[in-house]
C-alpha positions in Angstrom: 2.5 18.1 -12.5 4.6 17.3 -9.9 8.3 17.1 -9.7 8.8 15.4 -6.2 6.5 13.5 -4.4 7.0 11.2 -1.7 4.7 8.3 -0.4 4.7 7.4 3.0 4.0 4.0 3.8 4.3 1.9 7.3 6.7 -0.8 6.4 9.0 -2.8 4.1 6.1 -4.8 2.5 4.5 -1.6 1.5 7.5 -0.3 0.3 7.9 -3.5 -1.8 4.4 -3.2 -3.1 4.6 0.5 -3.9 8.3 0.5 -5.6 7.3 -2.6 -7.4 3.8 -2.0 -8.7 3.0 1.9 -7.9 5.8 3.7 -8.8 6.2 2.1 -12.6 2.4 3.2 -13.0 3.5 7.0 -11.5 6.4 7.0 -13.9 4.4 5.7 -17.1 2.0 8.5 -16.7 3.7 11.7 -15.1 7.3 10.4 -16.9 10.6 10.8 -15.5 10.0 14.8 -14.8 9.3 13.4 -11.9 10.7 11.9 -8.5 8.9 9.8 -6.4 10.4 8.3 -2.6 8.4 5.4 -1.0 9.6 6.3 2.5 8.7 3.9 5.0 7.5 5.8 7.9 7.3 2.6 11.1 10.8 1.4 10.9 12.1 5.2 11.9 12.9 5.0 15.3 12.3 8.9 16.4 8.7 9.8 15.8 10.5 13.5 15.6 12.3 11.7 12.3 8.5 10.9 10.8 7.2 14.1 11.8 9.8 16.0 10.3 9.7 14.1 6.7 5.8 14.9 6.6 6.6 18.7 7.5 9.2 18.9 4.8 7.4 17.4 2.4 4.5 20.0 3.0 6.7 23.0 3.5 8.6 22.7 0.5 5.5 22.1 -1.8 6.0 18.8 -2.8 3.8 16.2 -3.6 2.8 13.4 -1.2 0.6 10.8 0.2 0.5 8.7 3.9 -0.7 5.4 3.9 -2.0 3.4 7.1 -3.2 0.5 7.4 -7.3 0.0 8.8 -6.4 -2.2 11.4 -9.6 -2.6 12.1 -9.1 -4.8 15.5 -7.9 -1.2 16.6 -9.9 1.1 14.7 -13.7 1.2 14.0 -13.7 3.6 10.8 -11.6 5.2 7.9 -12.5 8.7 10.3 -10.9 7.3 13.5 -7.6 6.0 11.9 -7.1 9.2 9.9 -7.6 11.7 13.3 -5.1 8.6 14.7 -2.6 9.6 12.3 -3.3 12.9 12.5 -3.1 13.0 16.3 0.7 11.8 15.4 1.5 13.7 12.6 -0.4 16.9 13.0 0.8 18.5 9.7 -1.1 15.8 7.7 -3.7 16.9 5.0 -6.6 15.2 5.3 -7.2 14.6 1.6 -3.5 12.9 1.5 -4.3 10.5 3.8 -5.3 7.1 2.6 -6.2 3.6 4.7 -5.4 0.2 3.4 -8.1 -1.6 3.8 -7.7 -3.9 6.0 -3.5 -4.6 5.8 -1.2 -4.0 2.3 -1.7 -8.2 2.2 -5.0 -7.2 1.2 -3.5 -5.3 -1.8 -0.7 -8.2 -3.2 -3.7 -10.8 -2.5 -6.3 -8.8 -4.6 -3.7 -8.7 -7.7 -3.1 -12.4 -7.8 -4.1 -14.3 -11.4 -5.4 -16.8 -9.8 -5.6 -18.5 -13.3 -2.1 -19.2 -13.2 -0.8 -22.7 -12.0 1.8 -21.3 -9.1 -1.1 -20.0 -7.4 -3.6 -22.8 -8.0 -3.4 -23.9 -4.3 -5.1 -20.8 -3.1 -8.3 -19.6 -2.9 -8.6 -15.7 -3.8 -12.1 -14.4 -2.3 -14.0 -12.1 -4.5 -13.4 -9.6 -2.5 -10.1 -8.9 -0.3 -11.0 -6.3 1.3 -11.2 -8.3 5.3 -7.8 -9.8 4.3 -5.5 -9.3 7.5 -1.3 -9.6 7.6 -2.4 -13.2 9.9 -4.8 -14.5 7.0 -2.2 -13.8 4.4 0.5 -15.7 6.2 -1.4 -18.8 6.8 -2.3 -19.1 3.4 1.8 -18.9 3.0 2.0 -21.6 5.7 -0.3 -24.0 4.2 1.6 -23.6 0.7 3.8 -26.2 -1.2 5.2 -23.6 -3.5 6.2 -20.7 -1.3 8.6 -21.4 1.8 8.3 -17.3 2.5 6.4 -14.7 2.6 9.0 -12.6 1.1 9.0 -15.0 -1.9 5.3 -14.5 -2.1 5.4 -11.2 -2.7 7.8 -11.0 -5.3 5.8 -13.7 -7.3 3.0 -11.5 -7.2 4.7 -8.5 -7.9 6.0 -10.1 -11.1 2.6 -11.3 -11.8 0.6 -8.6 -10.2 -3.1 -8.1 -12.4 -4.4 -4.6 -11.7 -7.6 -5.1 -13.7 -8.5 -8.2 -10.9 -7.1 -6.1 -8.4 -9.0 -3.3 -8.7 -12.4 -5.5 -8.7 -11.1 -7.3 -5.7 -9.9 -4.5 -3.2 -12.0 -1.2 -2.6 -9.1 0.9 -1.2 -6.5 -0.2 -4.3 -9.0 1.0 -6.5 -10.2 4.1 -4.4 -6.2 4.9 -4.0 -5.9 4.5 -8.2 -8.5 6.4 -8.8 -7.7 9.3 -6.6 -3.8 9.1 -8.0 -5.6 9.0 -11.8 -3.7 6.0 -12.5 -6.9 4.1 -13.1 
């Protein structure tokens, strides 16, 4: 077991997602023993700042995980974006590394009931896995229940359905799995 361990994400809608949905799941199974930090690794303004976070995490033992997003306009495979962030952050450990397929929209959009009446105006494809950041926001444009995206995410984080999410999104359940939360 673990007693720190910190989760590196790219922004503040992964941050939301993880300290919303992940982190309860961490705590339920490993118990308060443990502390986790969802650090979001983008909005730091040195990449010195990020480099160093990764290097003390690793020097001192601790527990961790990077996420990244596929971004696959950018990046053809899981291999290429992992030597990317590798390239950047050469301390990295290639088993901690994990890719969001294809943006963290992918993973609120994959948890959604869509059984429930707030979200009866949207379609939820079988599989979420092609979802990008620009799909999920014109499905926010297009609604009559949500004026934000911010608001959208906090619905489904209230809401969020891990068994649907799971069957909908390859990397959430792949990322689960690996964490044995699943």
């Amino acid at each position: 077991m673990f007693k720190l361990f910190y989760i590196f994400v790219e922004g503040s809608d992964d941050k939301r997602f993880f300290e919303n949905l992940i982190v309860p799941k961490l705590y339920e199974k490993y118990g308060n023993k443990c502390k986790i930090f969802v650090i979001p690794y983008q909005q730091r303004k040195n990449a010195d700042i990020k480099n160093n976070i990764v290097r003390y995490a690793k020097s001192n033992n601790m527990n961790y995980v990077f996420l990244a997003d596929l971004d696959s306009v950018n990046y053809s495979s899981f291999k290429e974006k992992i030597k990317h962030c590798q390239d950047i952050y050469p301390d990295l450990d290639y088993e901690k590394i994990f890719i969001v397929v294809e943006e963290i929209e992918s993973w609120y959009l994959s948890g959604i009931d869509d059984a429930k009446d707030i979200y009866s105006e949207f379609e939820i494809p079988d599989c979420t896995d092609d979802i990008s950041k620009e799909d999920f926001e014109e499905m926010i444009r297009k609604s009559t229940k949500f004026n934000s995206k911010l608001e959208f995410m906090e619905q489904i984080c209230r809401d969020f359905d891990f068994d649907k999410a799971v069957e909908r999104n390859t990397s959430l359940k792949y990322f689960l799995k690996e964490l044995k939360l699943l």
